[in-house]
C-alpha positions in Angstrom: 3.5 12.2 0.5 2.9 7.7 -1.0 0.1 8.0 2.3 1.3 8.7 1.0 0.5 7.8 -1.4 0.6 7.7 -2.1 2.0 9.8 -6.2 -1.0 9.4 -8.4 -2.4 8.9 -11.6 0.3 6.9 -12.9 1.7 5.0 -9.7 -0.1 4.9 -6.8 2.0 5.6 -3.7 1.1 6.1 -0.5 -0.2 10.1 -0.3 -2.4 11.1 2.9 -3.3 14.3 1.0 -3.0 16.5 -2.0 -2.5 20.4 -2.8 -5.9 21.4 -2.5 -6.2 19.5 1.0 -3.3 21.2 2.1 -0.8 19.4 3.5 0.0 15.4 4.1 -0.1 14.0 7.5 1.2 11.2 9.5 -1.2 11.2 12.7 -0.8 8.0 14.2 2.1 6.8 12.2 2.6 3.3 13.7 -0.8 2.7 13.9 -0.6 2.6 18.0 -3.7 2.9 18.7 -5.4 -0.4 17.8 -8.8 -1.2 16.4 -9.3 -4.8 18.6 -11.9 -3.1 20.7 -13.7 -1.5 18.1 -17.1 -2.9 16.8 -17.6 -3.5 13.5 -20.5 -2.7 11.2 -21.5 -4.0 7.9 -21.3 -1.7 4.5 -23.4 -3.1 1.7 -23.0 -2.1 -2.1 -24.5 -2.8 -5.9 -22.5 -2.6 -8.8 -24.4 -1.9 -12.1 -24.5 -0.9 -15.4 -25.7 2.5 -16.9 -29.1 0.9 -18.2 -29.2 -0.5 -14.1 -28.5 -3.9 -14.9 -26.9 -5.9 -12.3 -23.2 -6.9 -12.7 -22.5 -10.0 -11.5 -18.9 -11.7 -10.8 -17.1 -7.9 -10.3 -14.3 -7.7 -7.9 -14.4 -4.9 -5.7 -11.5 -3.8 -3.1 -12.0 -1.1 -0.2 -8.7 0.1 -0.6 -8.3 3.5 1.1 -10.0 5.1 4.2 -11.1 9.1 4.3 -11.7 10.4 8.0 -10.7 13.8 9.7 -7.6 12.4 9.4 -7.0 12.5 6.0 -7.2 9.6 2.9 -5.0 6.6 3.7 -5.0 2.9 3.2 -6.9 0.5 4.2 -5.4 -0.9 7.6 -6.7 -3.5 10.2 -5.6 -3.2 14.1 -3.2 -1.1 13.0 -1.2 -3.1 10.5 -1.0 -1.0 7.3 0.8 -3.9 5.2 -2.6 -5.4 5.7 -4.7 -6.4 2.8 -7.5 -5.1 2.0 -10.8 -7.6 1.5 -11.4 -8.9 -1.9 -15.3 -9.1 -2.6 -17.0 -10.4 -5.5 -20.5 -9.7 -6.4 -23.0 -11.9 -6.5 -26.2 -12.3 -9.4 -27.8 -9.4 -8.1 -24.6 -7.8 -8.1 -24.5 -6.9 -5.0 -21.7 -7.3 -1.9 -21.0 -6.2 1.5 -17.9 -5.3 3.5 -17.2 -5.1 7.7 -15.4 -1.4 8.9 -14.2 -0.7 12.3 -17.0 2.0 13.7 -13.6 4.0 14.6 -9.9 4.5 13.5 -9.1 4.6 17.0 -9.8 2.7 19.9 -10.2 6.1 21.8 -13.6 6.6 19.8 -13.0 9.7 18.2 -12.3 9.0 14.5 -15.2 7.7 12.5 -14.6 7.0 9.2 -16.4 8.9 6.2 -16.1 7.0 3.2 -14.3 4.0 1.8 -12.9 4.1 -1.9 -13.3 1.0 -3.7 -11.7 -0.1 -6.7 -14.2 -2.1 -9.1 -12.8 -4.5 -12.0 -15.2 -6.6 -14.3 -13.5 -8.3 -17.9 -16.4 -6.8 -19.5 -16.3 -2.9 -17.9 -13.9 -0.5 -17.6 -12.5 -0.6 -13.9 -12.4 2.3 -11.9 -9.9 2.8 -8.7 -11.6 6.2 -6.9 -15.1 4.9 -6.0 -16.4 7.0 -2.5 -18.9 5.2 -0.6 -20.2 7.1 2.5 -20.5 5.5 5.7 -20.6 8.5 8.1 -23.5 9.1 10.6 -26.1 6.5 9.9 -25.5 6.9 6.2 -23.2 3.0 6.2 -27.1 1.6 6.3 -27.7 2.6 2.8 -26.9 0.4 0.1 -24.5 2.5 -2.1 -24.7 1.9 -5.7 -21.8 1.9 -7.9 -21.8 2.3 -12.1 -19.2 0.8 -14.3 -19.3 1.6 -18.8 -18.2 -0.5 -21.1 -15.1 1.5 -21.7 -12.6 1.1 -24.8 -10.2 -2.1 -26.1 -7.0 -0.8 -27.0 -4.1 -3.1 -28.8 -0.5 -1.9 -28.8 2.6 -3.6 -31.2 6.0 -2.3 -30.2 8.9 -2.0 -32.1 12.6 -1.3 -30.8 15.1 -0.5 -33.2 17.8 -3.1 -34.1 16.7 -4.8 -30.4 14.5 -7.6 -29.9 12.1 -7.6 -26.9 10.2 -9.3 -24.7 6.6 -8.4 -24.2 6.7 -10.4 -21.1 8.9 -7.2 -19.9 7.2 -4.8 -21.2 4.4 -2.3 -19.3 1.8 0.3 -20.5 1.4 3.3 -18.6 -1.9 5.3 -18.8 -3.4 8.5 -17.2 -6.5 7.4 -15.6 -7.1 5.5 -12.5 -8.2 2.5 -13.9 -7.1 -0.2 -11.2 -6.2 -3.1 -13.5 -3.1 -1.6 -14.8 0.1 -3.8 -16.0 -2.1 -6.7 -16.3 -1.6 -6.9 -19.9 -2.5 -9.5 -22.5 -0.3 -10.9 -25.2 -3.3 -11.8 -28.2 -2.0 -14.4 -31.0 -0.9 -11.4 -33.0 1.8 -10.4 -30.6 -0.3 -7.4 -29.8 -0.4 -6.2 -26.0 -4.2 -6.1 -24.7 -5.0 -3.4 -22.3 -7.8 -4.3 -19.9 -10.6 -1.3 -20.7 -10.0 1.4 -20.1 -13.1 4.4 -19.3 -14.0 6.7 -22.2 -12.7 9.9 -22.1 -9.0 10.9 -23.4 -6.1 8.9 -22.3 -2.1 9.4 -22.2 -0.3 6.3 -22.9 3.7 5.2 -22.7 5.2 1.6 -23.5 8.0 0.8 -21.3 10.5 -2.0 -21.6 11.3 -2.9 -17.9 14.2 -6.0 -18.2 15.5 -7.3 -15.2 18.7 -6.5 -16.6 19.9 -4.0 -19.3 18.6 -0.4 -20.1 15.0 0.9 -19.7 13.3 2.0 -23.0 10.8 4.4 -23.3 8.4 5.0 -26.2 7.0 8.7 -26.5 3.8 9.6 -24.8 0.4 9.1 -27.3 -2.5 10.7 -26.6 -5.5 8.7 -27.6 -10.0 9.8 -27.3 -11.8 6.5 -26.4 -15.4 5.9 -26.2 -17.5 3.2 -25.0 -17.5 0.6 -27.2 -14.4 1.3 -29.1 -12.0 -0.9 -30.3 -8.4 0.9 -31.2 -5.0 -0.1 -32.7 -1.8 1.5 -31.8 1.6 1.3 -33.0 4.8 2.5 -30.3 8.7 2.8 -30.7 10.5 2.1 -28.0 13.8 4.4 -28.0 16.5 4.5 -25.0 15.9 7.5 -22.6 18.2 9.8 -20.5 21.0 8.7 -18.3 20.8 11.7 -15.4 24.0 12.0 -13.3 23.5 14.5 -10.3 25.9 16.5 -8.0 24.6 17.9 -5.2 26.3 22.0 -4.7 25.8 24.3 -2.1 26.2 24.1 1.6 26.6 20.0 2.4 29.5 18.6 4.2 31.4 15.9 2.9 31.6 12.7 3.0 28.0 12.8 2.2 25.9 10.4 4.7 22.6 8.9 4.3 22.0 10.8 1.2 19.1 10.1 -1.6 17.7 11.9 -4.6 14.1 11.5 -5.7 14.0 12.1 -9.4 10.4 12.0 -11.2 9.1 13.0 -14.7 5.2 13.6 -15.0 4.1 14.1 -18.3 0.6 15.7 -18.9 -2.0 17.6 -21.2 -4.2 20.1 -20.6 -6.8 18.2 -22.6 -6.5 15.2 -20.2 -7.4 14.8 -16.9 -4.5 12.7 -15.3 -0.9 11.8 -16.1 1.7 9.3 -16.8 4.9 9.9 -14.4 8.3 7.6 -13.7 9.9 8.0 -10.9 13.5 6.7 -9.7 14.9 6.7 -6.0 19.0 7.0 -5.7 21.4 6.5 -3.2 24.4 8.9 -2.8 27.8 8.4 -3.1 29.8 9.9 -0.3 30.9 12.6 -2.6 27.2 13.9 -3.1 26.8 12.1 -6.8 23.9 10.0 -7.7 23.1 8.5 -10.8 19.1 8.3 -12.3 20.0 5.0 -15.1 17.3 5.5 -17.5 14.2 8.5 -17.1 11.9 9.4 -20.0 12.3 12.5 -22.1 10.5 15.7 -20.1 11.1 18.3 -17.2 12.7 16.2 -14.4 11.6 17.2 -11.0 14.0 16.7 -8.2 14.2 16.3 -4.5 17.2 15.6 -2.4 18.2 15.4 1.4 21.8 14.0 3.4 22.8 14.3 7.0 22.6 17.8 7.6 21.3 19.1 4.5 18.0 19.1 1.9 17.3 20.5 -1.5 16.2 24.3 -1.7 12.5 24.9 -2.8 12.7 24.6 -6.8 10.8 27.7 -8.5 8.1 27.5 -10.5 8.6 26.1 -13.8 6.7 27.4 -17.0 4.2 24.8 -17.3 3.1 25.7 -13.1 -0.5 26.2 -12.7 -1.8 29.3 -11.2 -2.6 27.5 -8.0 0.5 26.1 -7.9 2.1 29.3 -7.7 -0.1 30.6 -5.4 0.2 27.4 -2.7 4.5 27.4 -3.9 4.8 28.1 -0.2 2.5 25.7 1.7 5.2 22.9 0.4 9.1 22.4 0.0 9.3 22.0 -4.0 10.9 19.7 -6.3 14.4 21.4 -8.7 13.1 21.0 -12.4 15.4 20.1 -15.1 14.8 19.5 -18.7 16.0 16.1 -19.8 16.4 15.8 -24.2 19.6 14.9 -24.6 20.8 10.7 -24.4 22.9 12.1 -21.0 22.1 15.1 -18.9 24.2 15.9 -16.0 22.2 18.2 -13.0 23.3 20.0 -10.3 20.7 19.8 -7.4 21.4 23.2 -5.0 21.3 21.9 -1.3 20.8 24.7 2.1 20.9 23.9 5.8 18.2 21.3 6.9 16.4 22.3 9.9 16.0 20.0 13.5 13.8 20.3 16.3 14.3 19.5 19.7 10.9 18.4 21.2 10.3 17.6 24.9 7.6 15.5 26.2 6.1 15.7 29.6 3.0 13.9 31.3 0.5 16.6 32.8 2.7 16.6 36.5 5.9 17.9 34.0 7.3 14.7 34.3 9.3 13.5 31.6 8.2 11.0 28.9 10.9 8.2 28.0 10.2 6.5 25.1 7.5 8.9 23.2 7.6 8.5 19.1 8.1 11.8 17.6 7.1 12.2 14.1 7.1 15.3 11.4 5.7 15.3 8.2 7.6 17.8 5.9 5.6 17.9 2.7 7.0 18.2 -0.6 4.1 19.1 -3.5 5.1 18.1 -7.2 4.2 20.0 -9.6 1.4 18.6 -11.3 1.6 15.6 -9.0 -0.1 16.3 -5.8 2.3 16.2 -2.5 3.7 13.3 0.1 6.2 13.1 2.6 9.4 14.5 1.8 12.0 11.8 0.4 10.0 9.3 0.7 8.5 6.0 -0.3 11.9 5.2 -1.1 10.9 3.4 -4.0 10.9 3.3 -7.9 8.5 2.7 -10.6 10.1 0.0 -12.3 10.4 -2.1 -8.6 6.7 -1.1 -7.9 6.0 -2.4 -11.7 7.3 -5.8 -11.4 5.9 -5.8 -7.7 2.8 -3.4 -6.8 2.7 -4.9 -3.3 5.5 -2.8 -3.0 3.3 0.8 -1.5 2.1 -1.7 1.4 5.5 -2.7 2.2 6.5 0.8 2.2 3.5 2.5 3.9 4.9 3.8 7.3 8.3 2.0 7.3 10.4 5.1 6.6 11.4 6.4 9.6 13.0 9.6 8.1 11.5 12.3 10.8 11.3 10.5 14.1 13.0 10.0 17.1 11.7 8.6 20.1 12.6 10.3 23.6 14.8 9.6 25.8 15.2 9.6 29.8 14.8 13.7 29.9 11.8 13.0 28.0 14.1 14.4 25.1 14.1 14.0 20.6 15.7 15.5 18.3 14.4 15.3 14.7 17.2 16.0 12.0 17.5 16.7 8.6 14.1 18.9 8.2 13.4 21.1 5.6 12.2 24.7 6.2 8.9 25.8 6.9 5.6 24.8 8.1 5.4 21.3 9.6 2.8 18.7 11.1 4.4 17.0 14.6 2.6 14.3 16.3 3.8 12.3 19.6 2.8 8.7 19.5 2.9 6.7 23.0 1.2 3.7 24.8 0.0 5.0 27.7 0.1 9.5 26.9 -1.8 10.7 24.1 -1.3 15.1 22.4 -4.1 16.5 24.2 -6.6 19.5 22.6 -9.7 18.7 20.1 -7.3 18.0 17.1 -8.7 15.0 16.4 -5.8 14.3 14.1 -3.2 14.5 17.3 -0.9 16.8 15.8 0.5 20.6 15.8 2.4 22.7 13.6 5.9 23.6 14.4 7.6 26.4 12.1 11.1 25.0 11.2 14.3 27.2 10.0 17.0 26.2 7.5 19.8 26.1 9.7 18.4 26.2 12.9 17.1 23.8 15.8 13.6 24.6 17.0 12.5 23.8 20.4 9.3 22.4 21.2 7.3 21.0 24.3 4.4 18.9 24.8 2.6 18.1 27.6 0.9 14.6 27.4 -2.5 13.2 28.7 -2.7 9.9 30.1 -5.0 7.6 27.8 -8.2 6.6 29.6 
């Protein structure tokens, strides 16, 4: 997966990795090992402008974490709805930040970097700033540059429907970190905070907390520093998607959900604008997706006993794509033009795995958490957790807290053991998969410093799997 995600250009969910990192993993899901015993040291940082000037009063956020382990959010003794620090720089433009001098209280995971997010009224904000702080590099003060990036005001217009800007969100393509927070000018033009030069996707979205979501149609804009740009959107109704799941899945359908996102992009422009919609299941396999934007729709689904078949490649794949098409479970694309589109999402056989956990004697392990990480890779998305967050954009517009309250709360592939030192993990899909053990007092042994192994998993079938456990020291 968000890790997560977390799911990016557009909404930022958890994602712990992306296609050309392989796969996502959860190592040390629950955050069990804590960092209370951990020293702390101090990172110190400058933010500037291209001619060096200092900028004072810019708020800058260590939001994410990038270690052995992957690139996940920022989390203190554990807790990953944690918030980040909030630093401001001073007149020189300078600030500082404390870091545990491990992930782990077991001392093997040192962080590498921190990414920051930097905001300024006067700069364009930027979210992926990497600052090192391996070895003895985190003495260094690292130096960050912000431009003056581009204004951009937006009227709307909705046919025969009057509209609340109050309700309305811009969508853009690049990771600028201030996004939603839009101004209303005394023109009844929405303000965009700026945005970097460079060429930019944009979509207008009418979000009301009740009655249908508009869309207006993706723009393509080229900013530079210093410009000043005025746009005009419609907004227009977009698809209503209602799904039926076919193939092998018993009915009544239980615990069932449907993942349904549209990512637009350009091969002139870097990132993309997606939307994304999480549906429950009726217990005859239905689901509906209310409102999605005109595009390919790209589909995941997964129910007791059951998950979606790997969706080929679509026309608009890349050539890596293709190539890593195995590496991940893939998202069912449908084309979405018409006002209502009814899909049919094919479903096989999920997979399980029954995993044993013993300490080094071959006792057994009550209690031992048990967690896979089944990928699924978007296409032209990146890849996260299959079926989860279990959240959409429109709940993550009107509250972005949302990816912390979500991070490592879905516990969709874990069981924990019981007296036999016994799990079973249901409703896998095929393939290639990540397993950790989490425990209090045992710990995976080996040099994998992430904790983990891979299990291979068949539609249809249960795996069997033991670990033997080392005792923490």
């Amino acid at each position: 997966m968000l890790a997560v995600v977390a799911l990016t250009a557009a909404l930022h969910v958890p994602v712990l990795g992306d296609e050309t990192a392989g796969e996502s993993k959860s190592a040390d899901p629950k955050g069990a090992e804590s960092q209370s015993s951990v020293p702390m040291l101090t990172k110190r940082f400058r933010i500037t402008n291209p001619q060096g000037d200092p900028v004072a009063g810019a708020t800058v956020i260590p939001w994410a974490v990038r270690s052995e382990r992957g690139h996940g959010h920022w989390n203190i003794n554990g807790d990953y709805n944690a918030k980040p620090p909030t630093l401001v720089t001073d007149a020189a433009g300078r600030g500082q930040f404390e870091f545990p001098r491990f992930l782990d209280k077991d001392g093997r995971v040192p962080p590498q970097q921190y990414t920051c997010s930097v905001v300024h009224p006067n700069y364009a904000g930027s979210t992926y700033n990497d600052i090192p702080v391996e070895g003895e590099s985190y003495k260094d003060e690292s130096v960050i540059q912000v431009r003056q990036g581009a204004l951009i005001e937006i009227t709307l217009a909705a046919e025969g429907q009057s509209i609340s800007l109050d309700d309305v969100y811009i969508l853009w393509s690049s990771d600028a970190p201030d996004k939603y927070k839009n101004k209303i000018n005394d023109r009844g033009a929405i303000v965009l905070p700026r945005l970097p030069a460079g060429k930019e996707l944009l979509m207008a979205v009418y979000a009301p907390d009740d009655g249908p979501v508009l869309f207006s149609d993706v723009q393509k804009v080229e900013l530079d520093d210093g410009d000043h740009h005025q746009l005009r959107m419609e907004l227009k109704p977009g698809v209503r998607v209602e799904g039926r799941l076919t193939g092998s899945v018993e009915r009544p359908v239980r615990q069932g959900r449907a993942i349904g996102v549209v990512i637009i992009s350009n091969k002139e422009v870097e990132g993309n604008v997606q939307w994304r919609v999480a549906a429950k299941m009726r217990i005859d396999g239905s689901f509906v997706f209310e409102s999605m934007p005109r595009g390919a729709l790209q589909v995941i689904a997964l129910c007791d006993g059951a998950v979606a078949e790997s969706g080929d490649p679509p026309d608009f794949a890349r050539d890596r794509e293709k190539e890593q098409a195995a590496a991940f479970s893939r998202p069912q694309v449908f084309a979405l033009w018409e006002e209502q589109t009814r899909i049919f999402v094919k479903m096989a056989p999920s997979a399980s795995c029954r995993v044993q956990v013993l300490d080094a004697a071959g006792a057994p392990i009550k209690g031992a958490e048990c967690w896979f990480s089944p990928n699924v890779g978007w296409w032209h998305g990146g890849s996260q957790i299959y079926g989860g967050p279990f959240f959409s954009t429109i709940e993550y517009l009107k509250d972005q807290d949302i990816v912390r309250k979500y991070n490592h709360q879905d516990e969709l592939f874990m069981a924990r053991t019981d007296e036999q030192g016994e799990a079973l993990v249901a409703n896998l899909p095929g393939g290639q998969c990540w397993m950790s053990v989490v425990h209090d007092e045992y710990r995976m042994p080996g040099p994998d410093r992430n904790r983990s192994q891979r299990v291979s998993l068949t539609s249809g079938q249960t795996a069997e799997v033991t670990v033997r456990m080392e005792a923490k020291k």
